[in-house]
N, C-alpha and C positions, 0 to 999 in steps of 0.2 A: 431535487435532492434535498433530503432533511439534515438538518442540524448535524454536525458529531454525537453519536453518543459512546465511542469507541475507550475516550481519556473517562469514562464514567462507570468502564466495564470494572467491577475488582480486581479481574486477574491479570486486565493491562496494569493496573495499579500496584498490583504485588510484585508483578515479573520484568514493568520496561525498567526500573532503577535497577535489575542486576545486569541490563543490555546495555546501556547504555553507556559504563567505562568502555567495554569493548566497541565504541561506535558502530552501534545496531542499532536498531528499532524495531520496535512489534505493528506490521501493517496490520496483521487481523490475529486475535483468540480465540480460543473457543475450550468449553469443557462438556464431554459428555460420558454421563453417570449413569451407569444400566447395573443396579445390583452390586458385586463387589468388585466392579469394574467400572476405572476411571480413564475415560482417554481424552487425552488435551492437545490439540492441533495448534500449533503455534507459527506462524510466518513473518517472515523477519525480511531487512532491506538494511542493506550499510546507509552510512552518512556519507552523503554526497558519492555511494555508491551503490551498483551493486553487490546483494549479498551471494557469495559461491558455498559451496558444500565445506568448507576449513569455519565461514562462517556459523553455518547449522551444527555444524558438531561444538563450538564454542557455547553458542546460544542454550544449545541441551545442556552441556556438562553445567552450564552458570544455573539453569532453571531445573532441571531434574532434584535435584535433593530437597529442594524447598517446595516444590510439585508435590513428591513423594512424602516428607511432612503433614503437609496440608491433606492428602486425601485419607491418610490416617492407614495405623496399622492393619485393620482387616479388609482394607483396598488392595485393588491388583493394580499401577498405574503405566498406561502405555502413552509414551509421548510423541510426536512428529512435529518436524522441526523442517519447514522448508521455505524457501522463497517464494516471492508471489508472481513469478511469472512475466513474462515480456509482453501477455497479451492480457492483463489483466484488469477486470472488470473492478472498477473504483466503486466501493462498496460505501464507504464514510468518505466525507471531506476533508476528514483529519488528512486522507489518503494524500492529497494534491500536496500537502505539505513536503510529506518524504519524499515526492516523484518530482522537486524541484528539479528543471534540466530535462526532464524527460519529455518526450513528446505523446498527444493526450487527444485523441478524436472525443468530444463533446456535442450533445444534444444542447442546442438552445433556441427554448422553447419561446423565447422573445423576437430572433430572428426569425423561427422555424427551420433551422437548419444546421448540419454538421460542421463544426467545426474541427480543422485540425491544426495542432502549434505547440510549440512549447511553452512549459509551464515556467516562466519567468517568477510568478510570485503568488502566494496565497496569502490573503490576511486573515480568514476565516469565514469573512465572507463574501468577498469577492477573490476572483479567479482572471489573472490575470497572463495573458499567451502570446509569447514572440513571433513572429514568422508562422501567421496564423493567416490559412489560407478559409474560405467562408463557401459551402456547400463545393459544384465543384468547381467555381473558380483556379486559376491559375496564382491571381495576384497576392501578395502577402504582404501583412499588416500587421502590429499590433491590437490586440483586442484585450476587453475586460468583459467577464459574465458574472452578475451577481448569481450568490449561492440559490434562491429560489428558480432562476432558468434553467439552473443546471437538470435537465430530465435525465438524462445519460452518460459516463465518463469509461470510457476503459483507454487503457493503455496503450502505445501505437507503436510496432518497431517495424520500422524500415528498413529492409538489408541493402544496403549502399554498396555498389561495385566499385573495386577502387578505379583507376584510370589505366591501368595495366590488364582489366580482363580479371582478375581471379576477385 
């Protein structure tokens, strides 16, 4: 996996400072411009949570006018505002930051094999996973992958039964 280049995008740069009072974050942007038509994909994740739909409709109403500015009077602008998913493929590194807590199946290409665990801590470049179990092992460990191992990351959820059956 490469570097961040996500904190280097402008339009993270224009739009995570009007998320971020609301405790959000922008996991991925995007802007695409066909003619007099602007559409900006935006996906968003709480602090130290998940983001739900009272989330996306906050994040739009913060970014819509300042969108709609920027793409200037003789644009049409369409914007979508969603979360990134429970099974979601870690695009940037930046990613592991916001998915502190979360649990994260990983390619490392130093062991040659999948790890799964939670993501206790990121420094940027290294990747560091609690209760991380190694290809398919049972036993669980701490582990650290520096950011060049990383060949693959998405996201991992487990639906856990409670002890009751439902």
């Amino acid at each position: 996996m490469e570097k961040s280049t996500l904190q280097d995008n402008p339009l993270f740069i224009s739009y995570e400072p009007l998320l971020e009072p609301l405790g959000l974050r922008i996991v991925e942007i995007c802007q695409i411009i066909r003619g007099s038509q602007v559409k900006l994909e935006v996906f968003i994740t709480g602090v130290g949570k998940d983001a739900d739909s009272g989330d996306c409709e906050r994040a739009y109403h913060a970014i819509f006018p300042i969108a709609e500015t920027a793409a200037g009077p003789l644009r049409d602008l369409y914007m979508e505002v969603s979360t990134p998913g429970m099974l979601r493929t870690i695009k940037d590194p930046y990613e592991f930051g916001l998915f502190v807590g979360r649990t994260v199946r990983v390619y490392d290409s130093g062991r040659r094999a999948y790890l799964q665990g939670n993501i206790s801590a990121w420094d940027g470049d290294v990747l560091a996973l609690s209760r991380c179990t190694i290809g398919d092992g049972k036993d669980e460990q701490d582990v650290s992958v520096a950011l060049p191992q990383i060949q693959k990351a998405k996201l991992d959820y487990r639906w856990e039964e409670s002890d009751n059956g439902n």
